[in-house]
C-alpha positions in Angstrom: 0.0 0.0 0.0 0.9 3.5 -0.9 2.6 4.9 2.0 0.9 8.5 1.6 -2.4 6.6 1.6 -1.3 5.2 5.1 -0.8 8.9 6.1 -3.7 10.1 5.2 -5.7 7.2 6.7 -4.1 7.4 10.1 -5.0 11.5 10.0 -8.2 10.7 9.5 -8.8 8.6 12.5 -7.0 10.8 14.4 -9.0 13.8 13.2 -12.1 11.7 14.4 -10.3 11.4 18.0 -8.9 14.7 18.3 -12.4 16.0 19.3 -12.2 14.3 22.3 -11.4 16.2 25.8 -9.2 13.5 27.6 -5.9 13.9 25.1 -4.9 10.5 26.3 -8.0 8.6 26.1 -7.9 10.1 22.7 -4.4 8.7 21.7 -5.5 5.4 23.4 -8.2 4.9 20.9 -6.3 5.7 17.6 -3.7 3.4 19.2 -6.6 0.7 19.7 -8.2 1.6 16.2 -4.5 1.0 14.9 -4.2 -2.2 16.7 -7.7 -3.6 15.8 -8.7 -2.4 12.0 -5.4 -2.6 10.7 -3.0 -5.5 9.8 0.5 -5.5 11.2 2.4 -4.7 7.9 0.5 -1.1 7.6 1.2 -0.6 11.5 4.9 -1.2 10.9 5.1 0.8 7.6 3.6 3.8 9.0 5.9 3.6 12.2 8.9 3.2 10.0 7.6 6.5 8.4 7.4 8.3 11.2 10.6 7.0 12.8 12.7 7.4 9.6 11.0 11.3 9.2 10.0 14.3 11.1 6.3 13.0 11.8 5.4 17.0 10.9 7.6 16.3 7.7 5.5 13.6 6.5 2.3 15.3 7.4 0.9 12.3 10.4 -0.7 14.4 12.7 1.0 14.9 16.6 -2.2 12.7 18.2 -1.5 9.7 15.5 2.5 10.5 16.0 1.6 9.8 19.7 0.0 6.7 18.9 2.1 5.1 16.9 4.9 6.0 19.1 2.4 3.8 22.1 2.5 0.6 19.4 6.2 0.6 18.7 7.9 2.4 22.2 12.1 3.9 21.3 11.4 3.9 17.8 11.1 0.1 17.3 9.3 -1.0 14.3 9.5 -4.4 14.5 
């Protein structure tokens, strides 16, 4: 899958999430939604992504930077 696709996914659950109050409860659920609705391949791509580039760079939201960084703690991927 196209890695900018990935992206823009990932922002849009977080968009969704961002509305919340609780910023942690938040970045719990895109972390869950992560976890649940996608397959670990896209997970790991988009973690690599982030971990390879300035999340701001690549254009993932802070909230979904925040998540990811929950599934793969130190920048591990794997």
């Amino acid at each position: 899958m196209d890695i900018d696709n990935l992206v823009k996914m990932a922002n849009q659950i977080g968009r969704f999430f961002e509305a919340w109050p609780d910023r942690a409860a938040a970045r719990q659920e895109v972390a869950d939604h992560l976890t649940r609705f996608w397959e670990p391949r896209l997970r790991e791509a988009l973690a690599e992504r982030i971990n390879t580039d300035d999340s701001a760079c690549v254009g993932v939201t802070p909230l979904v930077a925040e998540a990811v960084a929950m599934l793969f703690p130190a920048g591990h991927t794997g």
